[in-house]
C-alpha positions, 0 to 999 in steps of 0.5 A, spaced: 047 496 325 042 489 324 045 486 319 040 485 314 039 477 311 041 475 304 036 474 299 037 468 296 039 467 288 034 464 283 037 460 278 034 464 272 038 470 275 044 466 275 050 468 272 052 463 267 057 459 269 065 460 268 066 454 264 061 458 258 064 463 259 071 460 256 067 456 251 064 462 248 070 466 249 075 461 246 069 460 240 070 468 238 077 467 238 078 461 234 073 465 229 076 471 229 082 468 228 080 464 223 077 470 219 083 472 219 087 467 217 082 468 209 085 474 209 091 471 208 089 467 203 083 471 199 090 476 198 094 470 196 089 468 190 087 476 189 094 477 187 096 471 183 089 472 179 091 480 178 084 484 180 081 490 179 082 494 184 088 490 187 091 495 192 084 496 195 083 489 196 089 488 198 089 493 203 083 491 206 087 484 207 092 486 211 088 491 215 084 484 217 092 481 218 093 486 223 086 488 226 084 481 228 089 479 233 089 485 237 082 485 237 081 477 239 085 478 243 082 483 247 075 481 246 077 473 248 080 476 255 074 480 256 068 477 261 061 478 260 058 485 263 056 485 272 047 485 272 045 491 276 044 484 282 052 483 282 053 490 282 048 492 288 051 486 291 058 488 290 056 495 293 053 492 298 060 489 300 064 494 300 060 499 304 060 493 309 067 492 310 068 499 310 063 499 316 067 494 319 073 498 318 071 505 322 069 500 327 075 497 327 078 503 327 074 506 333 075 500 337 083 501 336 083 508 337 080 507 344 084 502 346 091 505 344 089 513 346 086 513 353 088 518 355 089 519 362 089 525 366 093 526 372 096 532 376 103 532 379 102 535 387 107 537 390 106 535 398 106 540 402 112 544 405 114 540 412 116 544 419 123 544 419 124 539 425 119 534 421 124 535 414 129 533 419 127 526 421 126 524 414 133 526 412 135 522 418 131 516 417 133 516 408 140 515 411 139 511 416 133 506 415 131 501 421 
């Protein structure tokens, strides 16, 4: 199988660098986090200025408490998604190294079960007097 050349990668379908990707990922967390940090406040100031509608508000603070952390957790954790390049060229990959495996595996399957056939044959029935003289010479070498 000819392995084909890899086609080099323009600089406008490069991905974006790792360092990005932690700046804006650090910027969404500090910004949830921060959102979640008016709740606490905006909760404190509605029930010390006794609002209309209280629980409602108040219930809508505390699920921005409680929501927000999980939520910038998860988000800040994740990465952006693959391009259908990085994809191809992560399925391209796997079925090389699988190819590599079979073959890998057909050259071990031929070195450690050769398979070698053989019959055992027995020599044929001697004349009495010639059994005789190899008894005789097995006893008493020369």
């Amino acid at each position: 199988m000819k392995k084909q050349p890899e086609r080099p990668v323009l600089i406008t379908d490069a991905a974006r660098s790792q360092g990005d990707q932690l700046r804006s990922r650090q910027i969404r967390y500090v910004t949830m986090m921060s959102v979640r940090a008016g709740c606490l406040i905006l909760g404190g100031v509605l029930i010390s200025a006794r609002v209309p509608l209280l629980p409602v508000w108040l219930v809508f603070c505390v699920a921005g408490m409680v929501f927000l952390p999980w939520a910038a957790v998860l988000i800040a954790n994740d990465r952006a998604p693959k391009s259908k390049a990085e994809r191809a060229a992560d399925a391209a990959a796997r079925e090389e190294r699988r190819q590599a495996a079979l073959e890998r595996g057909r050259a071990d399957a031929e070195q450690h079960f050769t398979v070698v056939d053989s019959e055992v044959v027995e020599p044929p029935p001697a004349a009495p007097q010639e059994s005789a003289r190899i008894a005789e010479q097995r006893r008493h070498p020369h």
